[in-house]
Every structure is written in C-alpha cells, then in structure tokens.
C-alpha positions in Angstrom: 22.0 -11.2 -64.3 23.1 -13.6 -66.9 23.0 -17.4 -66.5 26.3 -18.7 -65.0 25.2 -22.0 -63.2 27.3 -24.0 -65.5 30.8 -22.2 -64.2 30.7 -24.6 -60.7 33.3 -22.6 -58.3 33.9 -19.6 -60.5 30.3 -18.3 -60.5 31.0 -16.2 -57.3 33.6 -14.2 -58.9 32.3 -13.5 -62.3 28.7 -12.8 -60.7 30.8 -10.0 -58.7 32.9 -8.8 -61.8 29.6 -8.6 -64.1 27.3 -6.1 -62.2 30.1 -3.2 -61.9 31.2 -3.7 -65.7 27.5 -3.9 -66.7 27.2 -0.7 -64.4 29.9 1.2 -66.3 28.2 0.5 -69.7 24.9 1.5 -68.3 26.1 4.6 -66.4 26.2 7.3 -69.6 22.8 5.8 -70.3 21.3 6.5 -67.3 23.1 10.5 -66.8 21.6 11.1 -70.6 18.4 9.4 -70.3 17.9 12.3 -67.0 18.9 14.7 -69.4 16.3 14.0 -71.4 13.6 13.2 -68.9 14.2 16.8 -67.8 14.8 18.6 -70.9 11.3 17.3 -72.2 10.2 18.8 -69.3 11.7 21.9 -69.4 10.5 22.3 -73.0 7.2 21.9 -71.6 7.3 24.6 -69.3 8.9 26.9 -72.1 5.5 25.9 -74.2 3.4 26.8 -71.2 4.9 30.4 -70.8 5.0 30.4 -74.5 1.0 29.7 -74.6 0.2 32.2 -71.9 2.0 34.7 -73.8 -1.4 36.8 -74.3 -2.8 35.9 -71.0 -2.7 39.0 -67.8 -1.1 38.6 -65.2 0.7 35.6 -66.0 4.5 35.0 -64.6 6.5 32.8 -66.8 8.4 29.9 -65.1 11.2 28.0 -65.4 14.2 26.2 -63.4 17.9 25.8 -63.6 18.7 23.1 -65.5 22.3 22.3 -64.2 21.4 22.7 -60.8 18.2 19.8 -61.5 20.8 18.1 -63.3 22.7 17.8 -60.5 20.1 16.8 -58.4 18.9 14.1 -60.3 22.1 12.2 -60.7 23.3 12.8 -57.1 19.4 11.6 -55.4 18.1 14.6 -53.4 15.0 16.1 -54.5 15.5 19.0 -56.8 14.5 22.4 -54.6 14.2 25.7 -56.9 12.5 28.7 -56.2 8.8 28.3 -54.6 6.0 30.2 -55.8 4.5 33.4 -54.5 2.2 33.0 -51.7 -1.7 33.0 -53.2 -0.2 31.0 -56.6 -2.2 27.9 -56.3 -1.5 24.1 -56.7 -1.0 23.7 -60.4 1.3 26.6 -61.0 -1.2 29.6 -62.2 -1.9 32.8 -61.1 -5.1 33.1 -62.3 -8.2 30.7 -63.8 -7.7 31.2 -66.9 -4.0 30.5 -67.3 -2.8 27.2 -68.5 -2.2 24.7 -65.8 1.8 23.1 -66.0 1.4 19.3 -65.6 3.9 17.4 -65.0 5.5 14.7 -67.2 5.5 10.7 -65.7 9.2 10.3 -64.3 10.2 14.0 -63.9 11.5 14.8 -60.6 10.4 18.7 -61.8 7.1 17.4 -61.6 6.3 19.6 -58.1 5.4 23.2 -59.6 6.9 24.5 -56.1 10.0 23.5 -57.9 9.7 25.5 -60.5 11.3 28.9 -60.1 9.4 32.0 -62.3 11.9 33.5 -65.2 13.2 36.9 -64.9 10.8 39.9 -66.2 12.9 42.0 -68.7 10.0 44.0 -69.7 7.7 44.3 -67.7 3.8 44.6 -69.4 1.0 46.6 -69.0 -1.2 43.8 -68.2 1.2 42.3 -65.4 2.6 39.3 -67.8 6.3 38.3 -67.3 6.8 36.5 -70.3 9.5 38.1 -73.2 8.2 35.9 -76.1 11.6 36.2 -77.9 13.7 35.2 -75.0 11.2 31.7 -75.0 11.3 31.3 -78.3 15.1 31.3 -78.4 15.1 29.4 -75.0 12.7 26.9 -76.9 15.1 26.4 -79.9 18.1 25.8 -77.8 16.3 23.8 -75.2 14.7 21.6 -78.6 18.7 21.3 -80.1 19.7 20.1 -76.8 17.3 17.5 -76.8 17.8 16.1 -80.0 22.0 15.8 -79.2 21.1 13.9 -76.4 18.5 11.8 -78.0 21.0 11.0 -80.9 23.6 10.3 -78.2 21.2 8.0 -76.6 20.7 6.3 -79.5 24.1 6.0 -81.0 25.2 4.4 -77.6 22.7 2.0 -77.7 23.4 0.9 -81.2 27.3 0.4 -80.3 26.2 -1.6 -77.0 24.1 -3.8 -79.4 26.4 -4.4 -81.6 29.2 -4.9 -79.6 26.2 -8.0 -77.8 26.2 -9.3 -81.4 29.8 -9.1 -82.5 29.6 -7.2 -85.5 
C-alpha cells in the first residue's frame, strides 16, 4: 500500500479507492500468470508421455485444460479423472516408467488429477501413447505458452511505463 500519511483526513478514502484500482491492473496478471503456471505443466506431462513413448504398458496422461483453468481462477481444487486402481503414487504403471513430478505452484501437482489421454491405437505392448498426437499436442501447448508469456510481458512493460510516465 503506498505511503499516504501526509493526506490528514483524506487517507481513508484514497486507501479504499487504491486496492480495487490496483486490483483491476493486477487481475489479467494474475488469470495469465495461471495460464502459464499450468501450461508449463501441461507441457511437462506431454514430455513425460512423450519420453515413455517406447516404454510397455505405459498410459499416457493428461488433463483438461479449460476445465483446470477454471478451477484455478475460481479457488476449488482442480478434480480430473483418478487413476486406475494398482497405479501407484507418482503416476506410473510400472518401475521403469518415468515418474510425473510436479512443478512448485501447480495446483495439477496431485497425479490423481491427472486424467490418462485417449488410446487411438492401441499397441501390442499395452502403451497408450500416439506419438503424433503429443507431438502436435506439444507444439500447440509450446505456442500457447509463448502468447501468454509475451502477453505477460507486454502488460508489464505498459504498467511500468505507465509508473514512470513515459
């Protein structure tokens, strides 16, 4: 809260007027920087399945991003698909698959969030994953990222600017 001692009897009112106009600057902020937050994170589950590619028996995951989007603006904890019964605590089917961690301030974070993709093909060797579908998932996922990084950024250099008065 900026200093506004000096004001005398008009302090009350600005100090009211300030947090709801410093609250509408910050707002767009706040929805991309979620965005973000949870489009790194779906990238790193598309990487996971991506990296498991080869490996048997291995279901590929995923979640709906609108739906966490929604979620994580409105407050309630983001509730996707669980896994199977038997699929243990870090999100593999089997010891030799690649363990999904989660990344610091994700809400996706709980792997019994994560829902498993849809098989298209299924494999011999009981692996879900359609490496062109990720690939193209990870392209458009990586595109969508970028537009809201540069959004992120663009904001912030207008807000700082506008602080400066150039």
């Amino acid at each position: 809260m900026p200093h506004v001692a000096s004001l005398g009897p008009c302090r009350e009112r600005l100090t009211t007027v300030e947090v709801p106009m410093f609250s509408n600057l910050t707002n767009a902020l706040d929805f991309q920087s979620k965005g973000l937050v949870l489009r790194a994170e779906r990238q790193r589950v598309i990487a996971s399945n991506i990296a498991n590619a080869d490996t048997p028996g291995y279901s590929g995951r995923d979640f709906d991003f609108k739906k966490a989007m929604a979620e994580a603006t409105s407050g309630p904890t983001i509730a996707l698909a669980p896994p199977s019964s038997g699929t243990p605590a870090d999100g593999t089917t089997n010891n030799r698959h690649i363990p999904l961690t989660p990344i610091e301030g994700s809400s996706i974070g709980d792997n019994n969030k994560l829902g498993y993709t849809i098989q298209t093909q299924p494999a011999m060797d009981g692996n879900s994953v359609d490496l062109d579908r990720e690939r193209a998932n990870f392209v458009d996922n990586s595109v969508r990222y970028e537009a809201t990084l540069r959004f992120i950024n663009g904001s912030s250099r207008t807000i700082l600017s506008a602080i400066q008065g150039q």
